[in-house]
ZAPAMI-986083 format. One record per residue (C-alpha): residue in one letter; x, y, z. Coordinates in pm, whole numbers, plus 32768, in hexadecimal, padded with zeros to 4 digits. Each point is the difference from the previous one (the first is absolute). Example, Ala and Ser with C-alpha at 12.3 -4.5 7.8 and 13.67 -1.06 7.14 Angstrom:
2
a84CE7E3E830C
s808981587FBE
END
This chain:
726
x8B2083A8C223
x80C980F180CE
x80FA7F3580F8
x80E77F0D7F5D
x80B87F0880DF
x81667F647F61
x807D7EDC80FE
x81057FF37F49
x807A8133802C
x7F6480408125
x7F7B81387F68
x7E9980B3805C
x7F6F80F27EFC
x7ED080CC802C
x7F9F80BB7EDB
x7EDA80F77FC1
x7FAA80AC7EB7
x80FF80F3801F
x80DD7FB8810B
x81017ED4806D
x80637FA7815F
x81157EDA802C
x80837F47812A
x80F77EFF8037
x80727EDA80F7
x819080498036
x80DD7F168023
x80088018817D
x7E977FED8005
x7FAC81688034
x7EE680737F3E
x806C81237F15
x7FAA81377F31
x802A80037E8D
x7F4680F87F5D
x7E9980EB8024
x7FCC80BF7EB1
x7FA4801B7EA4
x7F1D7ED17F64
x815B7F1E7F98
x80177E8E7F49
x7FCF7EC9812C
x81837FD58028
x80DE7FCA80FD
x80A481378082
x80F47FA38101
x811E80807F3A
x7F9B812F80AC
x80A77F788156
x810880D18064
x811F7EDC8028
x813280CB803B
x80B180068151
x7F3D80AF8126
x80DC80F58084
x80217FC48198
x7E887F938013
x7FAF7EBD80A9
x7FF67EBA7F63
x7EE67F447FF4
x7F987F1C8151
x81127ED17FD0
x80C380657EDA
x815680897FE4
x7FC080937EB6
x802281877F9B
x7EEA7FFF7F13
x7EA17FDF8032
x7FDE80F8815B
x7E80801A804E
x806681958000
x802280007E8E
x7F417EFE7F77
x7EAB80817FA8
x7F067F2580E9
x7EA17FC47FEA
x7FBE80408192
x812B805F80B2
x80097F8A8191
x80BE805A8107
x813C7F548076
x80817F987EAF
x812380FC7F8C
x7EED80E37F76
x801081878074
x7F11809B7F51
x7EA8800A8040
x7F687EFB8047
x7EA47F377FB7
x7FF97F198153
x80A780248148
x7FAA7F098110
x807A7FAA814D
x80507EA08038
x7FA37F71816E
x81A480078059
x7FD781607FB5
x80D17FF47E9D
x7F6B80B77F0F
x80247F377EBF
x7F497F467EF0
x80BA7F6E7F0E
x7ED07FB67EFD
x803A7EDF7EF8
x7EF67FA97EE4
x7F3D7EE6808C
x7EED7FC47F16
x7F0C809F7F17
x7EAC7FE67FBD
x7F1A807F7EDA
x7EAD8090808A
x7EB5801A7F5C
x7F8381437F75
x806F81178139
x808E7FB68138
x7F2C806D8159
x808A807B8144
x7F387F828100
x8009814C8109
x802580F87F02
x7F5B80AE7EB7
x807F7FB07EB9
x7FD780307E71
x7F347EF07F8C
x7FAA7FAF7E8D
x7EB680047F32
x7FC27F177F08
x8073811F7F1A
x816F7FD4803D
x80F47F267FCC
x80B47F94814E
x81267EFE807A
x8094800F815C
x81207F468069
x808B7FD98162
x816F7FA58040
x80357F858150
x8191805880C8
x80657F6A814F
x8114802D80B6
x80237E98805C
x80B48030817E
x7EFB80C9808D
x7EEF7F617F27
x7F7081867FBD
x7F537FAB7E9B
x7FE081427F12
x7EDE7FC07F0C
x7FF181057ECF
x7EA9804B7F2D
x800A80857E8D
x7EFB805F7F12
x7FDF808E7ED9
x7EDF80D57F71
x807E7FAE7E8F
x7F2580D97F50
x8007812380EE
x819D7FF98002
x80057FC381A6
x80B17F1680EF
x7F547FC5814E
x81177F8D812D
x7FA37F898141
x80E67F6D8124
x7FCB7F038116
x809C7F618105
x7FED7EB98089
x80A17F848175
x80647EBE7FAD
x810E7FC08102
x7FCD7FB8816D
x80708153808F
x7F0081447FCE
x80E480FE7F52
x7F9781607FB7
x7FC080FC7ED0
x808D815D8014
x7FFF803D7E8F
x7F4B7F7C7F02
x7FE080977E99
x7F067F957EC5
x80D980747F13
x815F800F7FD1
x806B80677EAC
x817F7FFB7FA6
x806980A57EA2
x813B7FA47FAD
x804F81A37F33
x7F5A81128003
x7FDF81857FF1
x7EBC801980EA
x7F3881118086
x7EF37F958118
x7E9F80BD7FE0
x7F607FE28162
x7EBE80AF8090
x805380C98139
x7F0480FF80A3
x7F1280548142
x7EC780528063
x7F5F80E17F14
x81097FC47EF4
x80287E8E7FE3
x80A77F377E9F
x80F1812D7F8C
x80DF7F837F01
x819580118047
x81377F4D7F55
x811C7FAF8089
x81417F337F83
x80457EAF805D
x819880468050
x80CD7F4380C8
x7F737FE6816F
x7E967FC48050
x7EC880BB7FC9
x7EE27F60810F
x7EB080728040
x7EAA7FA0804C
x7F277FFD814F
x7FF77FB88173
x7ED780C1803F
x7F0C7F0A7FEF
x7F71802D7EC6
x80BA80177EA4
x7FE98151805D
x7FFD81647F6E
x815480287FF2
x80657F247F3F
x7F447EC97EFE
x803D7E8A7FE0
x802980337EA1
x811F80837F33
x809380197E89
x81A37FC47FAE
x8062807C7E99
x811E80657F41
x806C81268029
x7F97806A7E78
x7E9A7F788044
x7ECF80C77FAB
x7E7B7FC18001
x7FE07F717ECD
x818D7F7C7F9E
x810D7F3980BF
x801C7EDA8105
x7F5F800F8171
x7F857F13810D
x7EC8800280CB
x7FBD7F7D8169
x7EFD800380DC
x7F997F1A8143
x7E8E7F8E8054
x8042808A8175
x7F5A810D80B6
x80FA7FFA8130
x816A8056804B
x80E17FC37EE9
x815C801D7F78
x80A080267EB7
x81A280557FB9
x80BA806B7EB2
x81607FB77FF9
x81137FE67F23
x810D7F17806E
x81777FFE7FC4
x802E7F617EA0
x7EA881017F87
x7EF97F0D8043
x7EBD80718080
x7F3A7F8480EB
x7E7C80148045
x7F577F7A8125
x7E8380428094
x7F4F7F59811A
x7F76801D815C
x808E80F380D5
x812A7FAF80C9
x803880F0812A
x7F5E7F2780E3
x7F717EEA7F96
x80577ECA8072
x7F237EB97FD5
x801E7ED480ED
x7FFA7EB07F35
x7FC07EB780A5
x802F7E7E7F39
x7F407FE47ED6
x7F6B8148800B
x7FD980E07EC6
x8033817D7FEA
x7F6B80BC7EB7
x809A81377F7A
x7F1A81077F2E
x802E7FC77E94
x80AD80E67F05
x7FAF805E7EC4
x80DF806A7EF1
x801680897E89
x80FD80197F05
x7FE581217EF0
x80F3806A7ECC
x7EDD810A7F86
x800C80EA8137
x7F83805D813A
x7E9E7FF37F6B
x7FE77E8B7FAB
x80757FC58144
x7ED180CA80B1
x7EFD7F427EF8
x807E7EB78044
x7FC680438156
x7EB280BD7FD7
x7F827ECE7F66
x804F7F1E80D4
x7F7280BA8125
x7EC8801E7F13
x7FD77EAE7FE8
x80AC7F0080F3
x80068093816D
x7E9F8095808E
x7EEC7EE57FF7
x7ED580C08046
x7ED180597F13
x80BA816A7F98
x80E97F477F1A
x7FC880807EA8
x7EDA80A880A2
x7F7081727FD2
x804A80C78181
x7EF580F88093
x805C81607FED
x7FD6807F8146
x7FEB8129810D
x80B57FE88140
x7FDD80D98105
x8117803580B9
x808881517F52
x7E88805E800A
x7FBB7FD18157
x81057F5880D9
x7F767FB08132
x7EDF81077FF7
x7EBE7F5F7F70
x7EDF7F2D8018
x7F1D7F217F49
x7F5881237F9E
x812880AE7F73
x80607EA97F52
x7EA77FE27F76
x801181797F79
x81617FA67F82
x7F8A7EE37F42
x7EE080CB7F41
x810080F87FB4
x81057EE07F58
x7EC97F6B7F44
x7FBC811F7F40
x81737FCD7F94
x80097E877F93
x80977F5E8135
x7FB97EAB8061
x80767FED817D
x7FF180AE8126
x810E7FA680F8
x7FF98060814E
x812A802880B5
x809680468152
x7F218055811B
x7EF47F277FF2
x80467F058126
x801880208177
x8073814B80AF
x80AA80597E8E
x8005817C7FE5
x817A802F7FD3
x81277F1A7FBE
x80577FE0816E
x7F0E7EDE805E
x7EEE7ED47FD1
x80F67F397EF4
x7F847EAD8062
x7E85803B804D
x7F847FD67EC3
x7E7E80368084
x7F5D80D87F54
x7FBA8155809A
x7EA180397F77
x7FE1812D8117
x80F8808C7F25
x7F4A7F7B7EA6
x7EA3806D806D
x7F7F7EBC7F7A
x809D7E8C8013
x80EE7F927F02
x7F0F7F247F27
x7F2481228001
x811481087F6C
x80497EF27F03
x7E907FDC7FC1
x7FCC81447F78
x816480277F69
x7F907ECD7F38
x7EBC80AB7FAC
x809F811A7F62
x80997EDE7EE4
x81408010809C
x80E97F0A80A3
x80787FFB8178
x81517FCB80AA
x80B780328130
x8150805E8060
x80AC7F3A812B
x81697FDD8096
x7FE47EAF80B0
x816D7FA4802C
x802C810F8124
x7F6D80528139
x7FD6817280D2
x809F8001817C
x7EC180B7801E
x7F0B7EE07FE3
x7F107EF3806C
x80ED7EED7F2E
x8122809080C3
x7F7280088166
x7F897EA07FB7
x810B7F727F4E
x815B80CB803D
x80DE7EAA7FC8
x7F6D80117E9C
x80D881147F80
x816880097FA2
x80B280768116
x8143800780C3
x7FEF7F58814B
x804780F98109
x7FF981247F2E
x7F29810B7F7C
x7FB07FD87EAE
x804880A67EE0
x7EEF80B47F7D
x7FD780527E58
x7E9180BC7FDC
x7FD17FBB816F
x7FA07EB57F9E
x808A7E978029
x80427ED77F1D
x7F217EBC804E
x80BE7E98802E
x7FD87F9A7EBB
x80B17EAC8018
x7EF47F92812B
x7EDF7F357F80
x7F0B8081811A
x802E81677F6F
x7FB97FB27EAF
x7ED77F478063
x7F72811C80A4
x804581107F09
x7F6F7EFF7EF6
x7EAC7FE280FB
x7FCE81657FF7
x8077805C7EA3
x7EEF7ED77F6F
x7EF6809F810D
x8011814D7F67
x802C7F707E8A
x7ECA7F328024
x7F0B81158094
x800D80D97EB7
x80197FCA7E81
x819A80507FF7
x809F80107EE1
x812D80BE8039
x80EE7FFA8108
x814C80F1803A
x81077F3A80D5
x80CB80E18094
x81657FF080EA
x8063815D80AA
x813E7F978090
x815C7F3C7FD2
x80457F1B80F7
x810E801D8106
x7FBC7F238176
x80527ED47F2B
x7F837F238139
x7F017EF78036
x7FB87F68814F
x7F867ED07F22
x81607F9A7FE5
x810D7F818095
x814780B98015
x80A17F577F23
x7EE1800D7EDC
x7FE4819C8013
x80A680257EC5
x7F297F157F6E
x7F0081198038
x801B80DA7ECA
x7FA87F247F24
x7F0B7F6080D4
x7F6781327FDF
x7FBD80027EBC
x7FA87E927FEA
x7EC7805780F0
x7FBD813D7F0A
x7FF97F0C7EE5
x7F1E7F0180AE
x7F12812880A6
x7FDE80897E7E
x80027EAE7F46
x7EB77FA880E9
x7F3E813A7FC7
x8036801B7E8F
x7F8B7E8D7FE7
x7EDF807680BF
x7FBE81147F7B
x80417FCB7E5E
x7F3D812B7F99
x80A880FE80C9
x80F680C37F88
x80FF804680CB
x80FB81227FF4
x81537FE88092
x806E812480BA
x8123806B8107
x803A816C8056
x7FB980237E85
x80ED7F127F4A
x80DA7F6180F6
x7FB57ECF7FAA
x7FD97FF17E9A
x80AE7EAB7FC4
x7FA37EAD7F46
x7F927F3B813F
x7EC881018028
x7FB3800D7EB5
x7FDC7E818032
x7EBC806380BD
x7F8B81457FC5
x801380637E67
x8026817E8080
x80EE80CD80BF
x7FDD8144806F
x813180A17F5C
x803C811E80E7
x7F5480E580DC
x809881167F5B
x7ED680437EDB
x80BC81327F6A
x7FFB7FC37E65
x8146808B7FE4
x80A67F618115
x7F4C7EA97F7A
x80AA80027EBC
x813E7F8A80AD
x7F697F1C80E1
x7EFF7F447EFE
x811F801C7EFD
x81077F3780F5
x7EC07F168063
x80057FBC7E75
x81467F657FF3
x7F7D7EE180DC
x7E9D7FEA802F
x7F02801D7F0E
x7EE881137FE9
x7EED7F558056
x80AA7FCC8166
x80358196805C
x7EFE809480A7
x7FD481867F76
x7EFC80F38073
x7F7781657F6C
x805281038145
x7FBB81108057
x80DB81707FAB
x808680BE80AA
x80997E61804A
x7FEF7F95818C
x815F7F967FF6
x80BE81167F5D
x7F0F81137FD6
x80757FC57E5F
x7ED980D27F1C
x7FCB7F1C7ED1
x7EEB800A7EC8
x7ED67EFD802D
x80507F677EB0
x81837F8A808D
x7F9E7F818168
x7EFD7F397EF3
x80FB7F787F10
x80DE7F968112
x7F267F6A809E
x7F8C7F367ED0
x81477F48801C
x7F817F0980FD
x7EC27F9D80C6
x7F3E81147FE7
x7F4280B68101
x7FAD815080B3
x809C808E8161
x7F38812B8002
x7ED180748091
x7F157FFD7EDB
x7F1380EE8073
x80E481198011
x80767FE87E7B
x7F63810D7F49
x7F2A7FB97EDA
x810B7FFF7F07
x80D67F1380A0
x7EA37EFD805C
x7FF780397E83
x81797F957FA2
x7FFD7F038156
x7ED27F697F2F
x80A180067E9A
x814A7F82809D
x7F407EDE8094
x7F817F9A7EB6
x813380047F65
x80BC7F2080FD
x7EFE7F107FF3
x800B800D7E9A
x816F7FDF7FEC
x80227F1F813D
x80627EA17F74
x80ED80B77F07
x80AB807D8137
x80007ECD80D1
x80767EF87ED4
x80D580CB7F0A
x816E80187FF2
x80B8811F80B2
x80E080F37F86
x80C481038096
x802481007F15
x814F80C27FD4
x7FB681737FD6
x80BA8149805C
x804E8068818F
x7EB280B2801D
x7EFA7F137FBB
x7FB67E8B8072
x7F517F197EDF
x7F6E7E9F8011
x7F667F347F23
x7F157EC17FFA
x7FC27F157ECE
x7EE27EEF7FE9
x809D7EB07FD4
x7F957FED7EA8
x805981637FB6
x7EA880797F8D
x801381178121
x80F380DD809F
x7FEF80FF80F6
x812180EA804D
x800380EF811C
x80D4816A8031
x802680BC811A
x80D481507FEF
x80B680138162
x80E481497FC3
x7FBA80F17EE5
x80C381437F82
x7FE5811F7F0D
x80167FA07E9D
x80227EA0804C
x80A77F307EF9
x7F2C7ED57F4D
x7FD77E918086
x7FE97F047F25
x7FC37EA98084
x80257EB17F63
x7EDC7EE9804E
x80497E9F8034
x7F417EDF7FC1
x7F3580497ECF
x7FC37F3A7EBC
x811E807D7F23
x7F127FC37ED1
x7EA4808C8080
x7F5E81427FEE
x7F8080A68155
x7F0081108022
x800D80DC8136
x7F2781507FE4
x7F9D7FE07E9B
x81737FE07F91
x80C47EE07F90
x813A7F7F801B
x80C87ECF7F8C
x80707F1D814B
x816680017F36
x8013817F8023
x7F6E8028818B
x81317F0A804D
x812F80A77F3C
x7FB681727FCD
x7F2480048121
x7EB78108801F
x8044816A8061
x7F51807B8152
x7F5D81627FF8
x80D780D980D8
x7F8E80128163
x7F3A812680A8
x7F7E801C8181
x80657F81814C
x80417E6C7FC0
x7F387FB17EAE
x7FD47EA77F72
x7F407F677F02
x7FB97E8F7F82
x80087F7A7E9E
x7F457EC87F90
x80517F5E7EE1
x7F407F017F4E
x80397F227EE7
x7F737FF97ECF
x805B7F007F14
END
């Protein structure tokens, strides 16, 4: 059992196998914070409660007391208009124009199994795990705005699931600005906040920063999650390591603008809040209608920044994409973009695929330049018609032969934006997002498609299925080239444009929830300029994300590495390039773009045909290997392994630790370079493990560590597998 109600009290516990979360029902009614941390006994912790006077901060609504000010008191979710001045979880607008919600615990309401948002993807639970929700329903009884929060708790995988909505129950429409999933108050702390910032080319790079006095806030109003920075983040103490110390995990199931804030207040609390993004959003709601926010997800660790990422990576694993590729071997494939861009044919495709059989690939995907008047990136987006001038043959011919060679076939497409130059345009201009009376901006040369109208979808949907059905498709790469910025639909009414947002991503949702229904046997690949949108509410769909365009090895280290901390492997796209590399002209051994590579879902960006016979040969052998190794790699536990300045180190251990594989990658080298020694995780203390005719005790790999052979060459690396034998 992991939530524990006491009436009495008026206490609600949620407890997982390693973690404790505590709220409370003040005496003023205001739902409070007690306690997120360490697994602790089921007892009430409300001594906690600062009770001393608050210094010059308002009282609460209708008292004259000192004591209890909504500024200090640790709340459960903080709204606006109640002596609060911190961040807050809700801010709405009242139909006098007050903005103020002065929540009060109404009711609560144990749930079967896991909660469901109706509009929105979610976590759900297999018969596997053990799963409560609970929803505890505020109101704020003048304006009749009712506040309903959803828990649950993954037990066994230590993870708390939050989710927010919103219920007009009064007679006036009122109006969210701000609206949170999580709000987390801590009542002490010494905190450091790990967040993900980046850009094309160079997305997930790691960077911490204190949590001081005054507010830290980031996140996205590009659109997307974005590039620049990710949904998810990590707080710790400031003595936390990989492996040792306290930290916190969050992450939202969202793939459009979001914010999250780190503060510490006056008295040294610390504050943590995530949710949709606030700039501009506003949402209109009328009597008795209901308003979901994007659920949260959270994890509690006292072993390191490494728990953290596997409590997450198995989650993800498990309990968010619904397809047929859960727990299910991917294709290794050969794109053609880096090989070709927009210069080929079906002949050139079909000589491409010969070339990638004789190296173990599975897929052929086809990308840009297939479709309409598609010879550069300046036109066509939106006529997805095949240009078989262009082909040489139709489409269900191509994949014909491609599927005659024994391999797969797949397609890349970008149908979320349209080209000023064509036929969708000149037909259809009021379908794009646009200012009225005003050129648009212009990212690619290409425009955004309305999204939140229903007519759009259902004609993207029409053609998407027509192509899908005329070949045997296995694959698809979904791509987005652009943030959006002419945040303006002429589907709605003044007063509803900042509604449009998340509208947006409500018809994204639908658009992909009806194709992948359609379609179960596809797999689908997220993709945005690379990894712009590498977030939880994708991954929901598609169980694959192109992780950046940037397919340097060295330069992928950091960006696979800070992908690590909150997605799992099995979700990061990673190709074999070409060197001299297209994006930084970086020279780098076969053997290390390989290995790198390795680290996610494997595949080639090359052209084949041009490898000499030495790398077919390796390409080949590498192949093998991953295939061997594959479900190691996409089900083992993580680790980031700590090793000197020069070199970057990973490891992966089977579940039952009968196999490990630990990869090294030298980045700088010098003359007479010192030894590196680096400690393994995750190993049976007690076995013996064989790697290369030697043997070691697991005891040993873990505390005095295995010495690596000191590094020769431009950018060496090398693998060990280990394998149990007793």
């Amino acid at each position: 059992m992991g939530i524990f109600i006491d009436e009495a009290k008026k206490l609600f516990t949620l407890q997982t196998n390693k973690s404790t979360y505590q709220m409370k029902i003040g005496k003023l009614g205001n739902l409070l914070h007690l306690y997120y941390g360490a697994k602790i006994a089921n007892e009430d912790l409300s001594y906690l409660l600062f009770d001393g006077e608050s210094h010059f901060a308002p009282y609460p609504h209708g008292t004259t007391n000192r004591t209890g000010s909504l500024d200090i008191l640790p709340q459960e979710f903080p709204s606006c208009g109640t002596g609060d001045f911190r961040s807050l979880g809700f801010d709405v607008e009242n139909s006098d124009g007050t903005h103020i919600a002065d929540l009060k615990f109404k009711s609560y309401e144990f749930l079967k199994g896991k909660y469901k948002l109706e509009s929105l993807p979610t976590f759900y639970a297999t018969s596997d795990d053990t799963v409560e929700s609970i929803k505890i329903t505020l109101i704020d009884e003048i304006s009749g705005v009712e506040v309903r929060l959803y828990y649950a708790v993954f037990e066994e995988k230590d993870i708390i699931t939050r989710a927010v909505r919103v219920k007009n129950t009064g007679k006036e429409k009122v109006t969210i600005n701000k609206l949170q999933s999580v709000v987390l108050d801590i009542p002490q702390g010494d905190f450091e906040l790990l967040h993900f910032h980046g850009r094309w080319a160079m997305e997930r790079q790691k960077e911490f920063l204190s949590i001081r006095h005054g507010m830290i806030s980031f996140g996205s109003n590009y659109g997307v999650s974005g590039n620049r920075q990710n949904p998810g983040f990590i707080i710790m103490n400031s003595k936390t390591t990989e492996n040792h110390g306290e930290c916190y995990g969050f992450n939202l199931v969202y793939s459009g603008n979001f914010t999250a804030t780190a503060e510490q207040a006056s008295l040294g609390q610390t504050r943590i809040t995530l949710g949709l993004g606030d700039s501009s959003f506003a949402w209109v709601l009328k009597q008795n209608e209901i308003f979901e926010a994007p659920e949260a997800v959270m994890t509690f660790s006292n072993q390191g920044l490494t728990k953290v990422s596997q409590n997450f990576h198995d989650l993800i694993r498990e309990n968010l994409y619904k397809g047929e590729y859960v727990g299910k071997s991917r294709p290794v494939l050969i794109n053609n973009w880096e090989a070709t861009y927009f210069d080929f044919t079906g002949k050139k495709l079909i000589s491409l695929a010969e070339s990638a059989k004789e190296i173990g690939a599975d897929l052929l995907v086809m990308d840009d330049g297939w479709f309409g008047n598609r010879n550069d990136d300046n036109r066509a987006l939106g006529d997805w018609f095949v240009n078989e001038k262009k082909l040489g043959m139709p489409l269900s011919e191509l994949s014909m032969k491609i599927n005659g060679l024994g391999l797969k076939f797949g397609i890349w497409i970008e149908p979320e934006m349209i080209s000023e130059d064509s036929d969708l345009y000149r037909s259809h201009p009021e379908w794009a997002l646009k200012f009225p009376k005003r050129k648009p901006l212009l990212g690619r040369n290409q425009l955004v498609l309305d999204l939140s109208k229903k007519e759009v979808r259902d004609y993207i949907f029409k053609l998407l299925i027509d192509i899908f059905d005329s070949v045997n498709l296995e694959y698809v790469k979904w791509d987005m080239n652009r943030p959006i910025s002419d945040w303006y639909s002429n589907g709605l009414a003044s007063v509803n444009q900042g509604e449009l947002q998340h509208r947006y991503i409500l018809g994204l949702y639908d658009l992909m929830e009806k194709l992948t229904k359609r379609y179960p046997s596809v797999l689908f690949e997220g993709c945005a300029s690379g990894g712009a949108r590498f977030d939880l509410g994708m991954l929901a769909f598609q169980p694959q994300i192109w992780s950046s365009d940037n397919t340097d090895p060295i330069n992928r280290l950091n960006i696979q590495q800070g992908t690590s901390y909150l997605y799992p492997i099995s979700t990061m796209g990673s190709h074999v390039s070409i060197s001299p590399n297209h994006q930084n002209g970086r020279t780098t051994p076969f053997d290390t773009r390989i290995n790198v590579a390795m680290s996610g879902t494997f595949g080639y960006e090359l052209d084949v045909e041009k490898l000499s016979d030495t790398e077919k040969k390796l390409a080949k052998r590498a192949t093998e290997k991953y295939k061997k190794y594959q479900n190691l790699i996409f089900e083992g536990d993580y680790y980031r392994l700590e090793t000197l300045s020069n070199l970057t180190a990973w490891q992966i251990v089977s579940k039952n630790r009968k196999k490990s594989l630990v990869t090294i990658v030298a980045t700088e080298l010098v003359g007479n370079p010192p030894f590196n020694y680096i400690r393994l995780h995750g190993l049976d203390a007690d076995a013996t493990y064989e790697s290369n005719g030697k043997t070691y005790k697991g005891d040993s790999l873990m505390n005095a560590g295995i010495r690596l052979a000191q590094s020769q060459g431009d950018y060496p690396s090398e693998q060990i597998y280990l394998k149990r034998l007793n």
